[in-house]
C-alpha positions in Angstrom: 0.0 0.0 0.0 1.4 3.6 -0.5 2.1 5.7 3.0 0.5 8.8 2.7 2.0 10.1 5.7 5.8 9.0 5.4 6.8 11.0 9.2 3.7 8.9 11.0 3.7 5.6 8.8 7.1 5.2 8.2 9.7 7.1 10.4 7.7 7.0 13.5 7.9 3.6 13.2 11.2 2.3 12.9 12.6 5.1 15.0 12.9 2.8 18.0 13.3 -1.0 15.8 16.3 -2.4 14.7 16.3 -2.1 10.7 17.8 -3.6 7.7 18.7 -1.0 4.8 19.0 -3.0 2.0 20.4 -0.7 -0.8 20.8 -1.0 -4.8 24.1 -0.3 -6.7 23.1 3.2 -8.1 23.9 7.0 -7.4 20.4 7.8 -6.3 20.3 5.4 -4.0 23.3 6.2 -2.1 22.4 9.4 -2.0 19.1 8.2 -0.7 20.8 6.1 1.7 23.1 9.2 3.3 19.8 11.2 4.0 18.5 8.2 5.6 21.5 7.0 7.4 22.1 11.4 8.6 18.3 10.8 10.0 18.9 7.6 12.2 22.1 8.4 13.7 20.1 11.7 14.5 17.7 9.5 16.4 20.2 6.5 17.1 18.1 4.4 15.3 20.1 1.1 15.0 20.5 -0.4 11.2 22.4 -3.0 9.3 24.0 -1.6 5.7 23.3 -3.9 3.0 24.0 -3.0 -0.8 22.4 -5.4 -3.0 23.1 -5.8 -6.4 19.9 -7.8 -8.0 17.1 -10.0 -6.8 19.4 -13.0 -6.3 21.3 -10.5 -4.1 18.2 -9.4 -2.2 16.7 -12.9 -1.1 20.1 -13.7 0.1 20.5 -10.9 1.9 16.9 -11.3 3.3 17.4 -14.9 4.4 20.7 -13.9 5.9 19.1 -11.1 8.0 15.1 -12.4 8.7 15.7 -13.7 12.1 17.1 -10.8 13.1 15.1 -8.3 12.0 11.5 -7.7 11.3 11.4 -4.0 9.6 13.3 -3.7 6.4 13.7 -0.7 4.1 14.5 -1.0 0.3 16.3 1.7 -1.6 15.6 1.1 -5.1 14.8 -1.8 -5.7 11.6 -4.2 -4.8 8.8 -2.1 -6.0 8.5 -3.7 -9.7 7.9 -7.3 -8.8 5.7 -9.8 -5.8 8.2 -8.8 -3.1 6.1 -11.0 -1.1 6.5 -14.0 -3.7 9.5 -13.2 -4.3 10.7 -13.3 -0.5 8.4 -15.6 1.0 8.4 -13.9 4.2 7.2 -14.7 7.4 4.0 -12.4 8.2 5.2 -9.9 10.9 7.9 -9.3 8.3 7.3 -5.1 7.0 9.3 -4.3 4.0 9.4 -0.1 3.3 10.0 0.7 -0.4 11.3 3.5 -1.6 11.8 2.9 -5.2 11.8 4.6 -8.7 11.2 1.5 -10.9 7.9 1.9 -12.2 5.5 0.4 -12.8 4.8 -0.8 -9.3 3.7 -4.2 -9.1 -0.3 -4.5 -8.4 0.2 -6.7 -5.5 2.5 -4.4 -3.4 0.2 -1.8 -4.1 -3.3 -3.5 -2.8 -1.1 -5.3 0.1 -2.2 -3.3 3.3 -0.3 -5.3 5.8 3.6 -5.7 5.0 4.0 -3.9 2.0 4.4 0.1 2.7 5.2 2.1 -0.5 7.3 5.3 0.0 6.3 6.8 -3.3 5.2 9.8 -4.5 1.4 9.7 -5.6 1.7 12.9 -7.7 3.8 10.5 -10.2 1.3 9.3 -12.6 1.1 6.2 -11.6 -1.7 4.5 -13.7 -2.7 2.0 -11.1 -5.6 -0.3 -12.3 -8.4 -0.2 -9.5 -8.9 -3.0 -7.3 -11.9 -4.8 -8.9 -10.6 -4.9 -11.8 -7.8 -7.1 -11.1 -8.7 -8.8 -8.4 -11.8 -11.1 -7.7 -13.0 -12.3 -5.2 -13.3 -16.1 -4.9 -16.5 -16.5 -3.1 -18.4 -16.0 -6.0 -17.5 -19.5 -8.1 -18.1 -21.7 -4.7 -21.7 -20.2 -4.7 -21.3 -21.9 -8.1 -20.6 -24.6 -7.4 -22.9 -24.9 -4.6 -25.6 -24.2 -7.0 -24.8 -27.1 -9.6 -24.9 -29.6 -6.9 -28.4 -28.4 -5.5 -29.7 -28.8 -8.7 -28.4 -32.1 -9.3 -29.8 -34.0 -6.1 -31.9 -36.3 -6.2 -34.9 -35.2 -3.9 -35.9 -39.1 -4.0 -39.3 -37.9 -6.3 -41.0 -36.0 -4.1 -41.8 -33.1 -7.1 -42.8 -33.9 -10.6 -39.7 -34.8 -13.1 -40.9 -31.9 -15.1 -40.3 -29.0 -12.9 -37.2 -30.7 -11.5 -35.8 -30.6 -15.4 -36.9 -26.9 -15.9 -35.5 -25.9 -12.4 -31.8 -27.9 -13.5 -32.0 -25.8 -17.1 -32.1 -22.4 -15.0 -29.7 -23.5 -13.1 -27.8 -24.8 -15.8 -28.2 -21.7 -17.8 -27.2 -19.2 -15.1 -23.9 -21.0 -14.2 -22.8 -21.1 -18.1 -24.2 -17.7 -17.9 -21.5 -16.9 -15.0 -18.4 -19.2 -16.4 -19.0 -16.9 -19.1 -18.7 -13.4 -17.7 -15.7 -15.1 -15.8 -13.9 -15.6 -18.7 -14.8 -12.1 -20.0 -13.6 -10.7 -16.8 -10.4 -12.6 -17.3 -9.5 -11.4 -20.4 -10.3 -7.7 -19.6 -7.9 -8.4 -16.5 -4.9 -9.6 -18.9 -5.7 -6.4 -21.0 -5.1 -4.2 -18.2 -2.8 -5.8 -16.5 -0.9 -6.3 -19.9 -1.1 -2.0 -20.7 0.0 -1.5 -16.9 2.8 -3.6 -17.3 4.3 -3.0 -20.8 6.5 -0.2 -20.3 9.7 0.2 -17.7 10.5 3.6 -16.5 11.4 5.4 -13.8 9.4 7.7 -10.7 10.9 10.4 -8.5 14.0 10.4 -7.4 14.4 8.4 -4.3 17.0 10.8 -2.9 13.8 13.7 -3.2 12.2 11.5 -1.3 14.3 11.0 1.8 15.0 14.7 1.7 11.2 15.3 1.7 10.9 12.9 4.8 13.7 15.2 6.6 12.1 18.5 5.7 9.1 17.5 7.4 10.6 16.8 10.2 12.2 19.8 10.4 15.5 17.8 10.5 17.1 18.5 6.9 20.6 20.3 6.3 22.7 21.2 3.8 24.5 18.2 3.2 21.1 16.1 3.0 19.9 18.9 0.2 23.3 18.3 -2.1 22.6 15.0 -1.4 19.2 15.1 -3.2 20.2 17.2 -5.9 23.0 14.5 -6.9 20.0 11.9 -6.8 17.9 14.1 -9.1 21.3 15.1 -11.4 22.0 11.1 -11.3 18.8 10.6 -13.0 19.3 13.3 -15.8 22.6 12.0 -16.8 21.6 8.6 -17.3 18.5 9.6 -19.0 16.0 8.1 -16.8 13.2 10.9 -16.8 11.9 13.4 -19.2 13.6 17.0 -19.7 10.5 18.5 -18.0 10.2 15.9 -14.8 13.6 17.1 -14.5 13.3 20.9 -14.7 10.2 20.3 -12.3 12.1 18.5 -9.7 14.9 21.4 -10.4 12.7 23.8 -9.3 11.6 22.1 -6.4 15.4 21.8 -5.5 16.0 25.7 -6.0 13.3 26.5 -3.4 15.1 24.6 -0.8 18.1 26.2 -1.5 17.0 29.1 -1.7 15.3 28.6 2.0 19.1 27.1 3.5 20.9 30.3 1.9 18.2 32.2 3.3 18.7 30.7 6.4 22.1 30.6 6.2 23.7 34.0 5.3 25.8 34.5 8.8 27.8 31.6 7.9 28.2 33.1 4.0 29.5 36.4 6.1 32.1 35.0 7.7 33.3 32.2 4.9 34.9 29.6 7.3 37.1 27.4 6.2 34.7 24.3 6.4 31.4 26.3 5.1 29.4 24.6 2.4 27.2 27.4 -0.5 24.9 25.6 -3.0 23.9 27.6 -6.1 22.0 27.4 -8.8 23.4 27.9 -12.4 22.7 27.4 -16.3 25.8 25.6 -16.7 27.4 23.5 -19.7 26.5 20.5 -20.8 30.2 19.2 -20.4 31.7 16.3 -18.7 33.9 17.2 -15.7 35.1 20.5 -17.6 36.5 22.2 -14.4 38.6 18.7 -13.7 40.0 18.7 -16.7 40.9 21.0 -20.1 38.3 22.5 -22.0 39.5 20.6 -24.9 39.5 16.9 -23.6 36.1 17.5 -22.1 34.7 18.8 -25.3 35.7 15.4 -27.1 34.4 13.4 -24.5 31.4 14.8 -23.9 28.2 12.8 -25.8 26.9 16.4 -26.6 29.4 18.3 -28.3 30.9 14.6 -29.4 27.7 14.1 -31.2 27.1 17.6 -32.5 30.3 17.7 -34.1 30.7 14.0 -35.0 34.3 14.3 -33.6 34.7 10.5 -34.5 35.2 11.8 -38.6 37.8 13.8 -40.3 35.1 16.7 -41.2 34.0 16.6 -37.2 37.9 17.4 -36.3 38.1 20.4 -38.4 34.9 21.3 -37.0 36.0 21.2 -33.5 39.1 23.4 -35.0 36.9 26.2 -36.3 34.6 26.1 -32.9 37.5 26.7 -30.9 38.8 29.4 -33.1 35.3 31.3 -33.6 35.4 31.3 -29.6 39.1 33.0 -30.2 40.4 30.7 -27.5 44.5 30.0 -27.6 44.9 26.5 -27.8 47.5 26.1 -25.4 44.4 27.6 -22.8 41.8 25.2 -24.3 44.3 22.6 -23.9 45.9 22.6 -20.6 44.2 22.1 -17.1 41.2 24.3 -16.5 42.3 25.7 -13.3 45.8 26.8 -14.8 43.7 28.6 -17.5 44.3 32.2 -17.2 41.6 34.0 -14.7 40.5 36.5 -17.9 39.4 33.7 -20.1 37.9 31.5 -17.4 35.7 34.4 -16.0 33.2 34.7 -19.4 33.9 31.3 -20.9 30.8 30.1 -20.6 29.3 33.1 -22.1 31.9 32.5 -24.8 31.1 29.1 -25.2 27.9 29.6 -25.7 27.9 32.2 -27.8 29.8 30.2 -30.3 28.0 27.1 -29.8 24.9 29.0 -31.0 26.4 29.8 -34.3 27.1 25.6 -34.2 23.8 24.8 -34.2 24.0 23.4 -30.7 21.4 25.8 -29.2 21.3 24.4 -25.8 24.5 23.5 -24.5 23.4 24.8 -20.8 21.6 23.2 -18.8 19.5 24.0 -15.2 22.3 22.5 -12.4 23.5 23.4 -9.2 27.3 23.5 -8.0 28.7 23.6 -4.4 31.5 25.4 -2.9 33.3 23.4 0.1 35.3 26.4 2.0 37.6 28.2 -0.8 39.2 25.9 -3.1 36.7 23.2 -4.1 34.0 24.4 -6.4 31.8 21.3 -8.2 29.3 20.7 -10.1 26.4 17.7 -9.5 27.2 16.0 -12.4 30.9 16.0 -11.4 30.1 14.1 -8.0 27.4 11.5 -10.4 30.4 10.8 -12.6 32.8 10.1 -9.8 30.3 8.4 -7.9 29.1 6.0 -10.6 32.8 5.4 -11.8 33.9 4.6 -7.7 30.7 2.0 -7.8 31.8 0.2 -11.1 35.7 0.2 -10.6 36.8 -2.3 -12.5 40.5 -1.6 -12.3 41.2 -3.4 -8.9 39.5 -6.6 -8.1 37.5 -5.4 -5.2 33.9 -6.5 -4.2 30.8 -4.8 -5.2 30.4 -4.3 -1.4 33.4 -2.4 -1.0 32.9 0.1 -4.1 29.7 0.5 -2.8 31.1 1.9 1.0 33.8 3.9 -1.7 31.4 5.2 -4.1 29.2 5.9 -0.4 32.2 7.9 1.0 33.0 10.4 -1.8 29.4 11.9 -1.2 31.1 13.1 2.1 32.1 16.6 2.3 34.7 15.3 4.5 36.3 13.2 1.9 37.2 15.4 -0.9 40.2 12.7 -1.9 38.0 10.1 -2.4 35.8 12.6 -4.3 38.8 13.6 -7.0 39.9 9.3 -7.0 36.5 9.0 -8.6 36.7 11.9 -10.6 39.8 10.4 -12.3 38.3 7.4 -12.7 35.5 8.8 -14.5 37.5 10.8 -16.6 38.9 7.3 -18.2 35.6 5.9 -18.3 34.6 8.9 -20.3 37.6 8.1 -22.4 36.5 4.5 -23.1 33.1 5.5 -24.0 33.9 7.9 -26.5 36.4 5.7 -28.0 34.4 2.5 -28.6 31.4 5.0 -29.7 34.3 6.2 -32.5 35.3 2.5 -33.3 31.4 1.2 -33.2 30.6 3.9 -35.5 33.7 4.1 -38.0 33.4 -0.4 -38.2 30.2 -0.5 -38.9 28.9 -2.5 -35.7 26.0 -1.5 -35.5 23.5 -3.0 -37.3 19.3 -2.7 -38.6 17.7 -6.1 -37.7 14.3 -4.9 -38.4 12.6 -3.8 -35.5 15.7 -2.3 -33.6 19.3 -1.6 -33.7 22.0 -3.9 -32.5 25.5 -3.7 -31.3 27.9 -6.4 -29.9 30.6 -5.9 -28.5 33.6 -8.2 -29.2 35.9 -10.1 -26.4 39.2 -8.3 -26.8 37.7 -4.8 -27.4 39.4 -2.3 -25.4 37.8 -1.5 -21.9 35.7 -4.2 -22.9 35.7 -5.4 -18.6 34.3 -1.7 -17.9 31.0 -2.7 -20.0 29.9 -5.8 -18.5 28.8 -3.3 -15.7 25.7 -1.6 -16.3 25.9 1.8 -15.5 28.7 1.9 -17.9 27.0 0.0 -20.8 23.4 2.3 -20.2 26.4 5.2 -20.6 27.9 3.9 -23.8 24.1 2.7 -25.1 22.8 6.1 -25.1 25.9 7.6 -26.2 26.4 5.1 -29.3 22.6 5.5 -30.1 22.7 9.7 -29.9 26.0 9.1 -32.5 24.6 6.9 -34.9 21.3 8.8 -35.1 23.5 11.8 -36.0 25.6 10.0 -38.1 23.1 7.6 -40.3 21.2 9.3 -43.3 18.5 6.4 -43.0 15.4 8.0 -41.9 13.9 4.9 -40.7 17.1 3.9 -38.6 16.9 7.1 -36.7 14.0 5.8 -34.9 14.3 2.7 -34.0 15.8 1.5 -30.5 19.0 0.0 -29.6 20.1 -3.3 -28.4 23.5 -3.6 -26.8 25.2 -6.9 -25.7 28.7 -7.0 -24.4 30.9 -10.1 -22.6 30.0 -10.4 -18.8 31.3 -13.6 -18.0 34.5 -15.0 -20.1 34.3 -18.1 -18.2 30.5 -19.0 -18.3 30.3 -17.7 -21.7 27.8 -15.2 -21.0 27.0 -11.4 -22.2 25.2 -8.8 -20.7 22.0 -7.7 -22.9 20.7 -4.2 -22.5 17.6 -1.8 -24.2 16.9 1.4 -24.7 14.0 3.4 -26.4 14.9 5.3 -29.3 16.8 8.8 -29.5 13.8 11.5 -28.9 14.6 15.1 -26.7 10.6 14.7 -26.8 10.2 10.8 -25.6 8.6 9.9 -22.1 11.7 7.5 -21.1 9.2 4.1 -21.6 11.3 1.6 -22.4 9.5 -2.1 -23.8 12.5 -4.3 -23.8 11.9 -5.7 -19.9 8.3 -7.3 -21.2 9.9 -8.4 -24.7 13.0 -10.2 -23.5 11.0 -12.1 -20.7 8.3 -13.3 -23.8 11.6 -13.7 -26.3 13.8 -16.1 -23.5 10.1 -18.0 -22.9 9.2 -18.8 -26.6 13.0 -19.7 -27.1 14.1 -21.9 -24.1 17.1 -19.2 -24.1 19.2 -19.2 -20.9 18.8 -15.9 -19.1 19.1 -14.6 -15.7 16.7 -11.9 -14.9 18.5 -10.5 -11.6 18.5 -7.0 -12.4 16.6 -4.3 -10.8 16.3 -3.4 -14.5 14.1 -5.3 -16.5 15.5 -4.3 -19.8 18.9 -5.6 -18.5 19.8 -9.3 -18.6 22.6 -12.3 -19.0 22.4 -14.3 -22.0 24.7 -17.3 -22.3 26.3 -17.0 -25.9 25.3 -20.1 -27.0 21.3 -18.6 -26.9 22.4 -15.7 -28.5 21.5 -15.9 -32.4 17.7 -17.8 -31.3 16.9 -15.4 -28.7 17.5 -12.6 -31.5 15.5 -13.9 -33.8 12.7 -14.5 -31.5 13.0 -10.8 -30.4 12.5 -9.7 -34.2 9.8 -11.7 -34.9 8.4 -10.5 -31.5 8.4 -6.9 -32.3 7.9 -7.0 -36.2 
């Protein structure tokens, strides 16, 4: 059932229970998870830290921690299937959801006893109404009940005429009901089937932890970045429309406004250790202020793409940009804090400016930035990069568990190295991406089969080991679609949707499958893949493993790969 009063239903609750946090392996869930984690050791509220990775990772985690526990709360994840099917827990078990996965599973939402939804209702949701889905059972026993009545033999006490006519009445009316039954039925697997088609994604958990702490009068300015990276995380891996964003931006800039507000005596006397979160129309560019101007205008997917830097003619283009702006290039090309003060003080105006004359008309974009003390200015998408990049390190073979307390740490103010570790690390990420989008594109990969796109990635291709994760690969998807669609002069190949597969496991011989909708600034985000690779792996016998939060994102042993293709195209020709 959804809470419609998350301080009373929720928070009063566990404030004095022992609780499990069982967390999923994205930014805007960490950030949920800090607000959170701020909140209880507010109220020494005592709670186990569990990242979970999929569902496998979840019911292990579950059996591991049921005894112990009878409150748990799920960061994004459990929302989108039977948690209580998928579980089987015991009933005093309560599970708290607080999940951006739509759609949310009809059975969590009608369950009034374990299942509490902490979700926003002003989402449009789409929920099918009770009666329409479910029925009660009551009404095929009277059935029943009836057919045997009229079968008994009343050893001849009434004529055998009206005992026949009262059997055909009875008769009638029970074919009458089988009938509206199986009507009913079918109407249900309509509805349920247009509930269920589509995968995309709600607010921002993060928004609404930090709404739970604002009515309780409890939230700071740490908890409010903290949001604000959960809402940016969502942008930059394209989860939401442009305007859900710029609507949960404004909501953002009130509550900054209200701390700076609040806040102006510590903005007099600019401690060391203070903390100022603006708003700005800043650049669409990856990391620029950690890095030149010039390497972050390669690897960013929206200048990349404008220009199609991957070609000869996108080069010279970048060349004549960067002299139109009348920038030296030893400036544009060397770290962009050693660029000199004068140039640094209007570049964006600059920039923009230029960009214009480009054709790239909006190369700004609503964001906020935040100044730790004097020296460290950045911006939300800076602390998403690092954060993501710190969560999928593939460079040393650590656990997911410890990237996760990594990728965790950097959102601390307190732990501005960590911050910059993953800032490097998403610099090479950035790197790779824009690289194998160059090689995709200049090979040929990616090909029309039909219905949608499809690119594979081979064993042996560079940074290869960084796309079996699947922030990375979502990255490189959207990316490498936004480039071809740019690059192709086929109409009808500019709006079809991309599949992308890449190796996940050398050993098992499996890849990692992934989705996406086609490229559209006006799309609504839905994305059909989840539903269609489910119904393609069924009609195929294909192995799969369905463990990801994700429903458009799945393993595929190799082996399966060229049936469960064709079963896709013949699924969505």
């Amino acid at each position: 059932m959804f809470v419609t009063d998350i301080r009373k239903e929720f928070y009063d609750v566990v404030v004095n229970q022992r609780v499990a946090l069982l967390v999923s392996l994205d930014v805007d869930a960490l950030c949920a998870c800090k607000i959170l984690q701020a909140l209880f050791h507010c109220d020494q509220v005592q709670y186990t830290l569990i990242p979970v990775s999929g569902w496998q990772d979840l019911g292990t985690a579950f059996l591991e921690h049921k005894e112990q526990y009878q409150y748990f709360v799920l960061i994004n994840c459990g929302a989108n299937v039977d948690l209580l099917e998928t579980l089987q827990p015991e009933e005093d078990s309560i599970f708290f959801i607080c999940d951006t996965h739509r759609p949310v599973d009809v059975v969590n939402v009608y369950n009034d006893t374990q299942i509490k939804l902490l979700i926003k209702q002003d989402d449009d949701l789409g929920v099918p109404s009770y009666d329409d889905i479910f029925r009660d059972d009551e009404e095929e026993n009277e059935d029943g009940e009836e057919g045997d009545s009229g079968n008994e033999s009343d050893g001849g006490s009434e004529p055998s005429g009206k005992r026949r006519r009262f059997d055909e009445g009875a008769l009638e009316r029970r074919i009458e009901r089988q009938r509206a039954r199986r009507d009913w039925e079918a109407r249900r697997r309509e509805i349920l089937f247009d509930y269920e088609q589509y995968e995309y994604y709600g607010t921002s958990a993060a928004l609404v932890m930090f709404e739970l702490a604002w009515v309780m009068t409890k939230d700071t300015k740490d908890m409010l970045w903290w949001s604000i990276i959960g809402l940016t995380d969502q942008w930059i891996h394209d989860k939401i429309t442009h305007m859900k964003y710029v609507t949960d931006i404004a909501t953002m800039q009130r509550h900054v406004s209200r701390h700076n507000h609040r806040n102006e005596d510590e903005e007099n006397s600019l401690s060391i250790d203070c903390m100022r979160i603006t708003f700005e129309y800043d650049l669409k560019l990856a990391l620029y202020q950690h890095w030149s101007l010039y390497e972050s205008i390669c690897n960013s997917c929206y200048t990349s793409c404008s220009f199609k830097l991957w070609s000869i003619n996108g080069q010279k283009k970048l060349q004549e940009f960067l002299a139109d702006m009348g920038l030296p290039l030893k400036q544009v090309r060397q770290k962009f804090n050693s660029m000199d003060m004068s140039i640094k003080e209007n570049l964006r105006d600059v920039i923009e400016e230029s960009s214009n004359k480009f054709g790239m008309k909006d190369i700004r974009v609503q964001t906020f930035s935040v100044h730790f003390g004097f020296k460290n200015r950045f911006l939300a998408s800076d602390v998403v990069h690092a954060a993501s990049a710190l969560l999928e390190n593939v460079e040393k073979d650590e656990s997911a568990t410890d990237n996760f307390i990594k990728a965790l740490d950097c959102l601390s103010r307190s732990n501005i190295e960590r911050l910059h570790l993953g800032i490097d690390l998403a610099k090479k990420k950035l790197k790779a991406i824009q690289q194998t989008v160059a090689s995709c594109i200049c090979t040929n990969l990616i090909l029309s089969q039909g219905p949608f796109l499809y690119c594979h990635l081979l064993e042996g291709t560079p940074d290869v080991k960084l796309f079996s994760k699947s922030l990375a690969l979502t990255l490189l998807s959207k990316y490498l679609l936004k480039a071809f669609v740019c690059s192709t002069r086929n109409k009808r190949c500019k709006v079809l949707p991309l599949i992308m597969a890449a190796p996940m496991d050398v050993e098992k011989g499996t890849v990692i499958v992934l989705g996406i909708p086609p490229e559209s600034e006006t799309s609504d985000k839905k994305n059909f893949f989840g539903r269609a690779f489910e119904k393609a792996a069924e009609s195929t016998s294909s192995r799969t493993l369905h463990d990801h939060f994700d429903t458009s994102i799945i393993e595929l042993k190799m082996e399966d790969r060229g049936k469960f293709l064709d079963a896709l195209i013949t699924l969505l020709s």
